[in-house]
C-alpha positions in Angstrom: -42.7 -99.2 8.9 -41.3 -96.5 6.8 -43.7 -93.9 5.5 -43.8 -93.8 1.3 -45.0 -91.4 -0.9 -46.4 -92.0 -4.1 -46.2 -89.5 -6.7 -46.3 -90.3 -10.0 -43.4 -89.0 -12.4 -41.6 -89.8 -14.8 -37.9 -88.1 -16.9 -37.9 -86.3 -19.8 -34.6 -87.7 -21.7 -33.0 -87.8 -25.3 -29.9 -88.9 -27.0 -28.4 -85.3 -26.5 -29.0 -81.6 -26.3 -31.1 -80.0 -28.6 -33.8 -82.5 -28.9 -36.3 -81.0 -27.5 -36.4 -81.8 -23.8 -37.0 -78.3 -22.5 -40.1 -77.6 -24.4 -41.5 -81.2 -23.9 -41.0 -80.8 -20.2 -42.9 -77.5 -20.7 -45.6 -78.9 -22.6 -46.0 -81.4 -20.2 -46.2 -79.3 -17.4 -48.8 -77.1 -19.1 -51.0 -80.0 -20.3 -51.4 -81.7 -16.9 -52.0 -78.2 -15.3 -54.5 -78.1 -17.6 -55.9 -81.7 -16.2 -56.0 -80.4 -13.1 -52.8 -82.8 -11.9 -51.3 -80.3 -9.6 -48.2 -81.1 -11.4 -44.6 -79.8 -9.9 -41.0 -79.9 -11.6 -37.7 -80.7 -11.1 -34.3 -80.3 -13.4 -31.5 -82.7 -13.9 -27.8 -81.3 -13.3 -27.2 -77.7 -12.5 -28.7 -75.9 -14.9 -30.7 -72.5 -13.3 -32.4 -71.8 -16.5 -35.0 -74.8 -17.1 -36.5 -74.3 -13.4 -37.0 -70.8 -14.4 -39.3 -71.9 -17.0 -41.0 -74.6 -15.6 -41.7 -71.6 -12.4 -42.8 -69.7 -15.1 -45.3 -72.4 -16.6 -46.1 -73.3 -13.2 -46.3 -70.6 -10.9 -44.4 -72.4 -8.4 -40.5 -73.5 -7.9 -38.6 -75.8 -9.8 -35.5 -78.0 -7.8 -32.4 -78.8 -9.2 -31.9 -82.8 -8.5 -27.7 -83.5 -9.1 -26.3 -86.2 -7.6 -22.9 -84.7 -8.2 -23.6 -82.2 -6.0 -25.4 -84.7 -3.4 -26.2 -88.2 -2.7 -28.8 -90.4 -3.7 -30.7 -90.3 -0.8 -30.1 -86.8 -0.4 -31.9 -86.7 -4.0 -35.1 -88.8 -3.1 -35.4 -86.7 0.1 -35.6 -83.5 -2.1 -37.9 -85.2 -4.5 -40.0 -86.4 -2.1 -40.3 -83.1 -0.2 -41.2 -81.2 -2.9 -43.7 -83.3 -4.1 -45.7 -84.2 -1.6 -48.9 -83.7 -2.2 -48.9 -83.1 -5.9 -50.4 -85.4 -8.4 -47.3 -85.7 -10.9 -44.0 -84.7 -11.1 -42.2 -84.1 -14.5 -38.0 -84.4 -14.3 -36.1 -82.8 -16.9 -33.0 -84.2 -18.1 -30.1 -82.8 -19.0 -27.6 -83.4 -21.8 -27.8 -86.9 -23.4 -29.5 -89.9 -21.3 -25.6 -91.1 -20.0 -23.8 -88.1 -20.0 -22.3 -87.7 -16.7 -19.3 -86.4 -15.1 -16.0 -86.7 -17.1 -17.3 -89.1 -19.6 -19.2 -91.5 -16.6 -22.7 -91.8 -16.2 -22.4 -90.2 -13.2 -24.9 -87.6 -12.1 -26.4 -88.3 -15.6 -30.0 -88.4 -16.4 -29.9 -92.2 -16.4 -28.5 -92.5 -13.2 -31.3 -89.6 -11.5 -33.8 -92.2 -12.9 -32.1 -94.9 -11.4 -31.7 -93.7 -8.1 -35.3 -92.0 -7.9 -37.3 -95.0 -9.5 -38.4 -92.7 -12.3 -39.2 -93.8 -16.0 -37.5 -91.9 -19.0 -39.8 -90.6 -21.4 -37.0 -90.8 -24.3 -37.4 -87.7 -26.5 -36.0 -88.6 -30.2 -35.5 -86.2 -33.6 -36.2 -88.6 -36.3 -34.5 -86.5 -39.3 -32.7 -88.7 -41.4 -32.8 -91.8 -39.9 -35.6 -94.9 -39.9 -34.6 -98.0 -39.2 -31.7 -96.7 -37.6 -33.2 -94.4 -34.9 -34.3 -98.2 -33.6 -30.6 -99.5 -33.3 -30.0 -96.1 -31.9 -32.9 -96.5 -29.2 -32.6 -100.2 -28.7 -29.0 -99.6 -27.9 -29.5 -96.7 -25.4 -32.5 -99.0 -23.9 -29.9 -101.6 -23.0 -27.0 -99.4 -22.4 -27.1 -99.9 -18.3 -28.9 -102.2 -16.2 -32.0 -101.3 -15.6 -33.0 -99.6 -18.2 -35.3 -96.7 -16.9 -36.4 -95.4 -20.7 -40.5 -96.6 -20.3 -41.6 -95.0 -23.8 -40.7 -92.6 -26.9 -41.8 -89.3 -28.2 -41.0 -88.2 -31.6 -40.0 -84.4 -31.9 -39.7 -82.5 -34.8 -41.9 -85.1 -37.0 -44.8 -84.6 -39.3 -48.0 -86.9 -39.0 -46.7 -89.2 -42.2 -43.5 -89.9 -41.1 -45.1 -90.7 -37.3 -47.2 -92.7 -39.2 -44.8 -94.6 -40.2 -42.0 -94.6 -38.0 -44.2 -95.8 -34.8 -44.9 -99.5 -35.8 -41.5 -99.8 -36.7 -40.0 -98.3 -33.5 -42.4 -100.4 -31.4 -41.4 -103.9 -33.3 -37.9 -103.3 -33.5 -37.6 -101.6 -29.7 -40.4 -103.0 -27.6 -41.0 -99.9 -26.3 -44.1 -97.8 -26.7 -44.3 -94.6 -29.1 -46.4 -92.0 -27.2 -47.1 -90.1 -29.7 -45.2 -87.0 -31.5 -44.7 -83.2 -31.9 -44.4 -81.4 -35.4 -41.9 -78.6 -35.7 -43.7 -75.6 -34.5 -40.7 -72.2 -35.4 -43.0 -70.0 -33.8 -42.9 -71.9 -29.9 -39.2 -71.8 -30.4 -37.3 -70.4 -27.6 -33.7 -68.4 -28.8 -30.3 -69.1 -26.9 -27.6 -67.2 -26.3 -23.7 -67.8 -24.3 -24.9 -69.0 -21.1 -27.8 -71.0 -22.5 -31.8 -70.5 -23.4 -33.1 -66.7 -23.1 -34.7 -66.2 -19.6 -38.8 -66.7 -19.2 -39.1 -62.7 -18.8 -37.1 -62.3 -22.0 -39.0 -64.4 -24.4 -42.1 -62.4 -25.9 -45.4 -64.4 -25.6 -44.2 -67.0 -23.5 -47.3 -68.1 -22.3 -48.9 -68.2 -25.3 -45.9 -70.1 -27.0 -46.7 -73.0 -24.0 -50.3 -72.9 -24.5 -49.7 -73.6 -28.0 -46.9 -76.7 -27.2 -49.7 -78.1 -24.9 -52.7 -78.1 -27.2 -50.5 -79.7 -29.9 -49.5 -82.5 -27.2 -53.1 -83.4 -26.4 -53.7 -83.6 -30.0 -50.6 -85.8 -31.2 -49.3 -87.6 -27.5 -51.1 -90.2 -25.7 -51.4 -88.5 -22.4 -53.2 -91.3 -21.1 -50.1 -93.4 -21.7 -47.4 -90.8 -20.7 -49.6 -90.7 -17.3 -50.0 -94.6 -17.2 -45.8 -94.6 -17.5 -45.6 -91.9 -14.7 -47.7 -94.1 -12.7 -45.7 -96.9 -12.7 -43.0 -95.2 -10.9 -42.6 -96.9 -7.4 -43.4 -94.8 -4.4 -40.8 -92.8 -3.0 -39.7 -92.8 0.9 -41.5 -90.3 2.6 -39.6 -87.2 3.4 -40.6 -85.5 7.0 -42.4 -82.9 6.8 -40.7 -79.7 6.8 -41.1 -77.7 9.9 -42.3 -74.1 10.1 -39.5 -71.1 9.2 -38.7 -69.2 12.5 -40.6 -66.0 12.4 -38.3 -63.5 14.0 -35.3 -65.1 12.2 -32.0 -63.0 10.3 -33.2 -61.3 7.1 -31.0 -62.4 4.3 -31.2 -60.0 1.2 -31.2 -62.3 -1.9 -31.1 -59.9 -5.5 -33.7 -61.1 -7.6 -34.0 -59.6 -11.1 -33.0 -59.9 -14.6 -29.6 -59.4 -13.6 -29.2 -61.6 -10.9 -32.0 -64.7 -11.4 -29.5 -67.8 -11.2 -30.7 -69.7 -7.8 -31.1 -73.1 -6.7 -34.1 -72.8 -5.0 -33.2 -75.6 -2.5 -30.6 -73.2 -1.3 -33.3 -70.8 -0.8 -35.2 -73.6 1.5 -31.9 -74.6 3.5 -31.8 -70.7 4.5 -35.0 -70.8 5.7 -35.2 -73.9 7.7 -32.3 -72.7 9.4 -34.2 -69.7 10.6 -33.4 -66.8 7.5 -36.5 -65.2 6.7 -35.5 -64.3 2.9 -36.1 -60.6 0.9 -35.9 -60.1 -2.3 -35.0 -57.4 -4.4 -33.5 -55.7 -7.4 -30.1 -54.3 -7.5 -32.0 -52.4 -11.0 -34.6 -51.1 -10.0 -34.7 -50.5 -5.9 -32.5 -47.8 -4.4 -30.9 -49.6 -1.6 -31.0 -53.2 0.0 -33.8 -54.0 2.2 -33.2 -52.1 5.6 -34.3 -55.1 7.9 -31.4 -57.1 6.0 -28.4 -58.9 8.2 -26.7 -60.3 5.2 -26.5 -60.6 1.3 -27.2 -62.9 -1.0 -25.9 -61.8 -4.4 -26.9 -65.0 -6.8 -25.3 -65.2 -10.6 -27.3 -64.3 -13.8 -26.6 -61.7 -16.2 -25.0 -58.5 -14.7 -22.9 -57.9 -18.0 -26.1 -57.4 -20.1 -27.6 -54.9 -17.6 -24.0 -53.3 -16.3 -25.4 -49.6 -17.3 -28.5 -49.6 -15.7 -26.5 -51.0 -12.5 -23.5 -48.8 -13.0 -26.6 -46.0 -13.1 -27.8 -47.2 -9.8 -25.6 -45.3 -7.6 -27.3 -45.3 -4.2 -27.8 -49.3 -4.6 -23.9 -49.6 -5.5 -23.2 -47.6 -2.4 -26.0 -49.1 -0.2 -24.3 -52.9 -1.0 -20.5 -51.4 -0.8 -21.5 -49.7 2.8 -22.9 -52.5 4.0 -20.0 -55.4 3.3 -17.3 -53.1 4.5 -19.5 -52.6 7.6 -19.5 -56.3 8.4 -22.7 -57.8 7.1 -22.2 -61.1 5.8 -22.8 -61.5 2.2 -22.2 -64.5 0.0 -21.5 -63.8 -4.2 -21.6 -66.0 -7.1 -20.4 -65.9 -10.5 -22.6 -62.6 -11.5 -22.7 -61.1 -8.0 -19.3 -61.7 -7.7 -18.8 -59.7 -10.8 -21.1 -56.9 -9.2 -18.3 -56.4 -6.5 -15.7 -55.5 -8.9 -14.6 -52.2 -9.5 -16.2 -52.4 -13.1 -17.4 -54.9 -16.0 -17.1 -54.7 -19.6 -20.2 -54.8 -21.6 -21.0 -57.4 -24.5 -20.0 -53.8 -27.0 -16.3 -53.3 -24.8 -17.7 -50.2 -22.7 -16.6 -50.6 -19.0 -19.3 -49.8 -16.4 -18.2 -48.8 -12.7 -19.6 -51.7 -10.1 -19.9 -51.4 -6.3 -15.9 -51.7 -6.0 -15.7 -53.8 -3.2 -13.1 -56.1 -4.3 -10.3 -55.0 -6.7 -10.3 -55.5 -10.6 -12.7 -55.5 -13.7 -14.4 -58.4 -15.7 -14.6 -59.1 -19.4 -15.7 -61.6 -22.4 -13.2 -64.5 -22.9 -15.6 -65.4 -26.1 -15.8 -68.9 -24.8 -16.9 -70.5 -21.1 -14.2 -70.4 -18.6 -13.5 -73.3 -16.4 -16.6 -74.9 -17.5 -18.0 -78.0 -14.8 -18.4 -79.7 -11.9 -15.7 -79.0 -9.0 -15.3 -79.5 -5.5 -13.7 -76.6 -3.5 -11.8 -76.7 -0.5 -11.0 -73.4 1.7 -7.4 -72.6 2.6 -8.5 -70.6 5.2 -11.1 -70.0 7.5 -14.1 -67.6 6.4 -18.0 -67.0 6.4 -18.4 -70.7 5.1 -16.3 -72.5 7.5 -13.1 -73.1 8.8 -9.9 -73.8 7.0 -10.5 -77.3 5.1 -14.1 -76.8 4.6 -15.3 -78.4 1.1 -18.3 -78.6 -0.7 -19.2 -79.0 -3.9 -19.6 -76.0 -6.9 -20.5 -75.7 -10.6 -18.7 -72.6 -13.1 -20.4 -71.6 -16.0 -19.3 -68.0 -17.5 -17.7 -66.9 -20.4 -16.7 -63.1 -18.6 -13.7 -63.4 -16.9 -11.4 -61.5 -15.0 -7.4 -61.8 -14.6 -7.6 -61.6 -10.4 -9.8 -64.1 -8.8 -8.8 -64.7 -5.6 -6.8 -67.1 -3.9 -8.6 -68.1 -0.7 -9.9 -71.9 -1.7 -8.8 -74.9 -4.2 -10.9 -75.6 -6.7 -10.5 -79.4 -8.2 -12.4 -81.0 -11.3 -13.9 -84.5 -10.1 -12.3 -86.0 -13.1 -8.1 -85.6 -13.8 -5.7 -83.1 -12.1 -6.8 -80.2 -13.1 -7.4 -77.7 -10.3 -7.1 -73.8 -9.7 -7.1 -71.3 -6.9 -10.2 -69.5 -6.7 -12.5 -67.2 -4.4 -12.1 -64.6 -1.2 -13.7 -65.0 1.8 -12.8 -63.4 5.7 -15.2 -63.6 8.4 -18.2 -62.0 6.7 -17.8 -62.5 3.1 -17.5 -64.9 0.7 -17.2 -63.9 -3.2 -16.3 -66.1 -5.9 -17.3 -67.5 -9.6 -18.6 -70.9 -8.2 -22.1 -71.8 -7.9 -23.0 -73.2 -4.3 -24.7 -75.6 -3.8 -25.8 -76.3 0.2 -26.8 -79.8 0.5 -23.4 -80.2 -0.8 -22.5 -79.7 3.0 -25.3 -77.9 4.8 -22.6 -76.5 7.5 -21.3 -73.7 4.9 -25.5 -72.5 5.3 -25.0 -73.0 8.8 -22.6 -70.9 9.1 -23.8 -68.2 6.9 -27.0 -67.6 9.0 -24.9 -67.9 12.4 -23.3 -65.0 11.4 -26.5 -63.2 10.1 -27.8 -63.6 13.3 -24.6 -62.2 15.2 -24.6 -59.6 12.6 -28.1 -58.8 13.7 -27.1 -58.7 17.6 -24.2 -56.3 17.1 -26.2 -53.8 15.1 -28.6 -53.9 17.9 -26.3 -53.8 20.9 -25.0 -50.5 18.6 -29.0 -48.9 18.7 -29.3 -49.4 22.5 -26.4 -47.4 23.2 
């Protein structure tokens, strides 16, 4: 018989972005922390900022669940690995409840929820509406079969209006309201072109969460947001993950303010595969690790810090040295960025980079190429050979005019494609986001040659 887990969870949804979702989720988190619930965390789509906040609230990892990017059982795998053995899990959505790829519900929030068993917790402003927020919530109740949305949470309400909103919702809906959040300016959390601020950037964090929570046990039924996370079926049982090899290739992953866009489930593949994973700062450390065999240079923010990483010149020539000397490296979006010969600043000042690969970046003023896409190599490289695909997300609004032309990228929806990327034996830079479980074999490949990286330097010190 098939082993099942059961962990109580449940998805944090709303009619669209900017209700709320992010600090609920947080507040959440904090609140059954505080219970004692051992809760862990998990993000809808491929957003890299929320995880870093429930981390931060946590003091563990967040996972990116997509099911663009994977299959549904790929997704309750992943959800069932990383939750074993915690008492709750909390699922942030993204977007609206139905917004999906290329106008679909695809990949939506609805569609996680359907394919992991998981109850919505609908998140809902009420300003300016009454009795129609309940045609509004009725309608996105009975939108798709099943409906997954278990129970409401008014945000951004005062006590009166709760007052009398919640019988009304609860007639006209049949659904339960668990309770409401007043608007609290101070917990807010500012934005800027790629999203929220990051966790180490927002002063008082902690405090601003600790605040969110005690307001939640005051106004929310916790009782009844756990009773709807309890109802969630159990999941099948992912096996349990065996132990990382111990003497396996060292792959450098940057890890600062710069550079703090992951999936962390990227991070795992690498390690089951044998990669023992280092961390640093392409800031503040003078070169990369020295037990390194390859390079992970993630995305993030490189065009907020480009002087202090211009001003790092034995990391730019420790990272330049080391590609042209063969060791395998794979860079996104940011890192990519890092490996040109300069960036432009958000004031127009141009800052040299390692100078690796040919041409400068610089602000389009709007996000470039913006989505889902599936990429496809035209030739044969560090990811795979010629015809490899997997799937990618872009999300920048720098740009530069020379991008490479060593894979296809093609939106899921349409016609629309582009060329995109460079890659030879040992490298791979380009602006898309990869995800692995997309198709493991392209973080196959990357640690095979780590490894073989590894032997050659070391068939170099006997001699």
């Amino acid at each position: 018989m098939e082993e099942r887990l059961d962990l109580p969870r449940l998805l944090v949804a709303a009619p669209a972005s900017g209700s709320g979702k992010t600090t609920v989720t947080c507040a959440l988190l904090r609140a059954f922390q505080r219970r004692g619930l051992d809760p862990c965390a998990f993000k809808c789509g491929p957003d890299y900022i929320d995880p870093m906040f429930h981390r931060e609230v946590l003091g563990l990892p967040s996972r990116n669940l997509d099911l663009f990017f994977s299959g549904e059982d790929q997704a309750r795998a992943l959800l069932s690995s990383a939750g074993r053995g915690r008492g709750v899990a909390v699922l942030g959505g993204g977007m609206g409840c139905y917004d999906g790829v290329g106008g679909t519900e695809r990949a939506s929030s609805w569609h996680l929820a359907r394919a992991t068993g998981t109850p919505i917790l609908l998140v809902v402003r009420p300003q300016g509406a009454a009795l129609t927020l309940a045609a509004m919530v009725r309608g996105l109740a009975r939108f798709r079969s099943p409906g997954m949305i278990g129970g409401l949470l008014l945000n951004g309400c005062s006590r009166g209006l709760a007052e009398l909103l919640t019988p009304m919702l609860q007639r006209e809906t049949g659904l339960p309201v668990l309770g409401w959040l007043p608007q609290l300016p101070d917990c807010a959390i500012a934005s800027r072109h790629l999203g929220l601020l990051t966790p180490g950037e927002v002063q008082g964090l902690a405090d601003k969460v600790d605040r969110l929570a005690s307001q939640l046990e005051e106004t929310v039924d916790l009782e009844g947001v756990l009773a709807l996370a309890r109802s969630a079926a159990p999941l099948p049982a992912a096996p349990s993950a065996a132990p990382p090899e111990p003497e396996g290739p060292v792959v450098a992953v940057a890890r600062d303010r710069a550079f703090c866009f992951y999936y962390e489930d990227n991070l795992d593949l690498l390690k089951k595969l044998g990669a023992r994973i280092r961390y640093f700062s392409p800031l503040r450390d003078q070169e990369i690790p020295p037990e390194a065999s390859a390079l992970y240079l993630g995305g993030g923010y490189p065009e907020l810090h480009a002087k202090a990483l211009s001003e790092n010149k034995t990391m730019l020539s420790s990272i330049r040295e080391a590609i042209r000397n063969g060791m395998p490296c794979i860079a996104e979006c940011g890192g990519y960025l890092y490996l040109k010969e300069s960036i432009e600043d958000p004031d127009g000042k141009r800052w040299e980079m390692t100078g690796v690969l040919q041409g400068s970046s610089q602000d389009t003023g709007k996000l470039g190429r913006f989505g889902y896409i599936t990429v496809t190599a035209k030739k044969g490289g560090l990811l795979g050979p010629e015809g490899t695909q997997f799937r990618a997300h872009e999300f920048h609004h720098w740009d530069s005019p020379e991008n490479g032309t060593d894979f296809q990228a093609k939106k899921p929806v349409g016609t629309r494609g582009w060329e995109c990327g460079y890659t030879t034996e040992s490298f791979y830079a380009g602006f898309p986001h990869l995800y692995f479980y997309s198709n493991p074999e392209i973080a196959e490949h990357f640690v095979k040659q780590a490894q073989s990286w590894r032997e050659a330097i070391w068939e170099i010190q006997k001699e």
